[in-house]
C-alpha positions in Angstrom: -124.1 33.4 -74.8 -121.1 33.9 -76.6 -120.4 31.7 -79.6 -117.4 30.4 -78.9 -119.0 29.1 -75.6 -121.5 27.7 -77.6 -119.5 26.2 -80.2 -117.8 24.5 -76.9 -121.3 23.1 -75.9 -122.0 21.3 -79.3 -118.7 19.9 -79.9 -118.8 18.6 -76.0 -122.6 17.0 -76.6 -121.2 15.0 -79.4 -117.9 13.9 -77.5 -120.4 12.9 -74.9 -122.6 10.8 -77.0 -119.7 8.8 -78.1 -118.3 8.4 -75.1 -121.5 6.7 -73.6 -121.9 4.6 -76.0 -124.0 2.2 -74.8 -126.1 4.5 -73.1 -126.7 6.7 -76.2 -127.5 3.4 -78.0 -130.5 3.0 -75.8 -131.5 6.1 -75.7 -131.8 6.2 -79.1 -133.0 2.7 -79.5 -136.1 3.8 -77.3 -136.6 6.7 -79.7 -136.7 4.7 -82.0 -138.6 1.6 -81.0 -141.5 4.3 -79.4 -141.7 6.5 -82.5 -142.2 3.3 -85.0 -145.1 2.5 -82.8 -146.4 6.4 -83.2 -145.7 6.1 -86.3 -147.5 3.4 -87.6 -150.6 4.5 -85.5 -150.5 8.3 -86.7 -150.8 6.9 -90.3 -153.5 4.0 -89.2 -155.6 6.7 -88.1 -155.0 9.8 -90.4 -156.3 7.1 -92.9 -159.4 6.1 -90.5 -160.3 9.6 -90.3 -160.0 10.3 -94.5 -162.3 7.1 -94.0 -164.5 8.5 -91.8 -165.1 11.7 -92.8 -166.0 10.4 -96.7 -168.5 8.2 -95.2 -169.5 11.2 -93.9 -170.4 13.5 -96.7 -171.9 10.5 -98.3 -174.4 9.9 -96.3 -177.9 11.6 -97.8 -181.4 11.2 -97.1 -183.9 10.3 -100.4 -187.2 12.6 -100.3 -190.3 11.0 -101.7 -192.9 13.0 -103.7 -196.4 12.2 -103.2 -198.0 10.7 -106.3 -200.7 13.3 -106.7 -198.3 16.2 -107.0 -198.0 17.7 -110.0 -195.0 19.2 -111.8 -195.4 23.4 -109.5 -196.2 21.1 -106.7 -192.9 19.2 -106.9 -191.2 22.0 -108.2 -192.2 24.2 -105.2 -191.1 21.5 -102.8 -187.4 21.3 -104.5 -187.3 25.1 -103.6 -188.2 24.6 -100.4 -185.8 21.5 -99.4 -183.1 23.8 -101.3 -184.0 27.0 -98.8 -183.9 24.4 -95.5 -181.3 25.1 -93.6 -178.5 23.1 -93.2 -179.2 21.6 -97.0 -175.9 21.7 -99.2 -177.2 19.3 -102.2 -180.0 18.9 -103.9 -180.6 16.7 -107.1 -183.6 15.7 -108.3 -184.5 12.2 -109.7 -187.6 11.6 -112.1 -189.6 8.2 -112.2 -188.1 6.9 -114.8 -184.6 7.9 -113.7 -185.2 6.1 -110.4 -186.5 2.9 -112.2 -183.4 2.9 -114.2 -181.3 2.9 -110.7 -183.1 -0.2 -109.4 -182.6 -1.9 -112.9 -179.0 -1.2 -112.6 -179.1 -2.5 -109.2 -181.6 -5.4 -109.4 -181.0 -6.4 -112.8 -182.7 -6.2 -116.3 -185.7 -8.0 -115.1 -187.5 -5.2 -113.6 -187.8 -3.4 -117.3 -191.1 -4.6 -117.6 -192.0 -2.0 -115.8 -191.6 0.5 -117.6 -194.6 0.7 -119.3 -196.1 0.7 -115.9 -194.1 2.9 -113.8 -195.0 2.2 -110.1 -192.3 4.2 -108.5 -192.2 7.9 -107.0 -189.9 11.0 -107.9 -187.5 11.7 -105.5 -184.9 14.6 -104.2 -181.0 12.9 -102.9 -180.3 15.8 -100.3 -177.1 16.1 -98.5 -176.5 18.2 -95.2 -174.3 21.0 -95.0 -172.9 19.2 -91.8 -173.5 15.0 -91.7 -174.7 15.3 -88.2 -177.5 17.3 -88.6 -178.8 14.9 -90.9 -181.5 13.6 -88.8 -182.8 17.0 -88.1 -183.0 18.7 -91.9 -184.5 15.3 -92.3 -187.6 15.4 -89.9 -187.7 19.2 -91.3 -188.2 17.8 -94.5 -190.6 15.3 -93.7 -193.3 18.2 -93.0 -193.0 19.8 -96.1 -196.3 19.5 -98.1 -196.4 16.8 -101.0 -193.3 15.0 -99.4 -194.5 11.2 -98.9 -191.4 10.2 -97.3 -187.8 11.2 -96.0 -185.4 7.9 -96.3 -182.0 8.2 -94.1 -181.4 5.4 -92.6 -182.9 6.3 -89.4 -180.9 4.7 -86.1 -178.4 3.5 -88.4 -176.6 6.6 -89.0 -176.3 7.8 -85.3 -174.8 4.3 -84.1 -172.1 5.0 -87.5 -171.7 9.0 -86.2 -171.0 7.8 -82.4 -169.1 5.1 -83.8 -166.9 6.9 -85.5 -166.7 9.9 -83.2 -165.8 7.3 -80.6 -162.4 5.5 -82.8 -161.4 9.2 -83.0 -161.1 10.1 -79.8 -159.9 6.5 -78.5 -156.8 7.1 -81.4 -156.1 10.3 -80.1 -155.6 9.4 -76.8 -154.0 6.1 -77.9 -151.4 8.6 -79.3 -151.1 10.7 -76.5 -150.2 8.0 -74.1 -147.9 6.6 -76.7 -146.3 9.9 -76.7 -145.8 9.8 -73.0 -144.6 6.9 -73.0 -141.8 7.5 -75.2 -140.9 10.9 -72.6 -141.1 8.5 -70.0 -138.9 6.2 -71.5 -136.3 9.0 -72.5 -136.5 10.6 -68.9 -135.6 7.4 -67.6 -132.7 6.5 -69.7 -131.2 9.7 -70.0 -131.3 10.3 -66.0 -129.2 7.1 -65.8 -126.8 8.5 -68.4 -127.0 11.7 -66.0 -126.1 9.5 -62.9 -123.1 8.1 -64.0 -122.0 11.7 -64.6 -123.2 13.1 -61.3 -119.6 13.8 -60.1 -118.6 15.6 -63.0 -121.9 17.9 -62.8 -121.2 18.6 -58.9 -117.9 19.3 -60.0 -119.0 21.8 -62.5 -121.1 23.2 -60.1 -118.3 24.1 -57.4 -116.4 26.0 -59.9 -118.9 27.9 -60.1 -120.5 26.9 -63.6 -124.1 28.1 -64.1 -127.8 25.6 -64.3 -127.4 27.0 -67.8 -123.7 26.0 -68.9 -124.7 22.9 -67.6 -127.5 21.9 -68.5 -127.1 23.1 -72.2 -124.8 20.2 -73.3 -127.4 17.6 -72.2 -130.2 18.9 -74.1 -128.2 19.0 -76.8 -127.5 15.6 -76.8 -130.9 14.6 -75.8 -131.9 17.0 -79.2 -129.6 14.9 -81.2 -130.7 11.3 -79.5 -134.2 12.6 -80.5 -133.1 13.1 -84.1 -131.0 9.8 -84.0 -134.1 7.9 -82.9 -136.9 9.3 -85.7 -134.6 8.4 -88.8 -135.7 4.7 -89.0 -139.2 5.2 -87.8 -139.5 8.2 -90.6 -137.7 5.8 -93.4 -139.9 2.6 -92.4 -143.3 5.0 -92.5 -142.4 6.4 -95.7 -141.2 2.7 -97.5 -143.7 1.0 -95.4 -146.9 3.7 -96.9 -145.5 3.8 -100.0 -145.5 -0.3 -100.8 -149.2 -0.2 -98.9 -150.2 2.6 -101.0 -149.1 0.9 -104.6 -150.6 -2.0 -103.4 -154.5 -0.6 -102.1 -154.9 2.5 -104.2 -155.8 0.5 -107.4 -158.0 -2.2 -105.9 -159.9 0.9 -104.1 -160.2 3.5 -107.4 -163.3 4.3 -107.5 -165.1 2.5 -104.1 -166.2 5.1 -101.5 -163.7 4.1 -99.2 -160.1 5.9 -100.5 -156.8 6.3 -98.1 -154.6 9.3 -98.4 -152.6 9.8 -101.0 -148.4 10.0 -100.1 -148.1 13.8 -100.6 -148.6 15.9 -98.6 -149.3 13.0 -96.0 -145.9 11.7 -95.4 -144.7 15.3 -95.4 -146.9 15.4 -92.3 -146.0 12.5 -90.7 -142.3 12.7 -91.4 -142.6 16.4 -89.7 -144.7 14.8 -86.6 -142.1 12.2 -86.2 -139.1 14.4 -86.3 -141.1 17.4 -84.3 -141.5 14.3 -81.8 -137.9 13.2 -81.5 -136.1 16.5 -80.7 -138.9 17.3 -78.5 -139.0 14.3 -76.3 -135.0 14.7 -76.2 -135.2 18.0 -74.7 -137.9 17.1 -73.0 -136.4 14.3 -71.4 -132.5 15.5 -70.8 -134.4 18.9 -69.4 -135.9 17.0 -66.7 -133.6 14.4 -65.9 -130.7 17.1 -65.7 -132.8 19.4 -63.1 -132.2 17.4 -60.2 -129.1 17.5 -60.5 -128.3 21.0 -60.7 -128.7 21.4 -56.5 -125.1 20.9 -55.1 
């Protein structure tokens, strides 16, 4: 194509949009309105998943040691928890280390104890993979001079399909968002097409090409697109930026931390953009091939 033609078909795609006015208006208004809703949602559950997957890697299982082992005994089981498969972590936690968490937990009153230490040593062990928790855990559990493997035992599956389940139902909460918003487009921009169908037959008889035609309305459905993701992009970006001032101190230090801006609103700023020119093209593409049969 030569450039001169094609020079023709971008200063004609932005005579057009201002010429249909109102229809580029709503074009662009349903950009918009659709991509604030994506949006939103894409950052609600980038942040569920951060939340999700550091629940994740926190979750360990505590291995007892029997009473009667001695210190090879116990030493020899660490080696053997640490040679498991599927084992990542490891730390060991002597009796009077594990009497000091409960204090620090249950107060000062349980000091008298130690004089008297009741309590067992114990291994924290983390999974290479969360899911297989369960698994390195009744591994574990037959290891000699282990008394008992703690993980929170039908707890921690509900929490794995739980979560597995919110990530699926977000992404295919975003996918029908994102049809939507092609639906939406499709629609408006075919009734921008109609009320030029003359001009296209026109075109057409004189022996124009599907290509020389068709060109100027993806164009303009490339720069509705663009049009559209500019307020949903600067009311993300604002809009995470207040929320993030606001949480991040109140949650330093918890388990539970959101993403910080950068790179995140890099992504979704390049998702929302990505978004707009493609539903434009998308949409003026398929609106406009109809048409093209004279």
């Amino acid at each position: 194509m030569k450039f001169r033609t094609l020079r023709r078909h971008f200063r004609e795609s932005f005579k057009t949009l201002g010429r249909n006015g109102w229809m580029t208006f709503a074009s662009v208004s349903a950009v918009t309105v659709t991509l604030l809703l994506v949006g939103v949602f894409v950052a609600i559950m980038l942040n569920l998943n951060k939340i999700a997957d550091d629940l994740e890697h926190d979750v360990e299982m505590k291995v007892y040691v029997e009473l009667a082992a001695d210190e090879a005994s116990t030493t020899a089981l660490a080696e053997q928890i640490r040679e498991t498969p599927g084992v990542a972590e490891v730390i060991y936690s002597t009796r009077d280390q594990e009497l000091e968490r409960m204090v620090q937990d249950f107060g000062e009153d349980l000091k008298l104890y130690e004089q008297s230490n009741p309590l067992r040593e114990a291994f924290y062990v983390k999974a290479t993979e969360p899911q297989q928790t369960a698994k390195v855990a009744q591994t574990i559990d037959e290891y000699p001079n282990t008394y008992e493997v703690v993980y929170g035992e039908g707890k921690i599956e509900k929490l794995f399909d739980f979560l597995n389940f919110g990530r699926n139902a977000g992404l295919i909460l975003i996918l029908a968002l994102l049809f939507t918003a092609m639906f939406l487009i499709s629609n408006t921009i075919r009734i921008t097409i109609v009320a030029r169908q003359t001009e296209i037959g026109i075109m057409k008889l004189v022996g124009a090409t599907n290509s020389f035609v068709r060109i100027p309305f993806v164009l303009e459905g490339i720069w509705m697109g663009i049009l559209g993701s500019i307020i949903p992009i600067l009311a993300v970006v604002f809009g995470y930026l207040q929320f993030y001032d606001y949480a991040e101190p109140r949650l330093r230090g918890e388990m539970i931390q959101i993403l910080a801006p950068v790179p995140f609103l890099y992504i979704v700023t390049g998702i929302l953009f990505s978004m707009g020119v493609f539903i434009g093209i998308w949409g003026s593409f398929m609106s406009v091939r109809k048409f093209l049969k004279v």
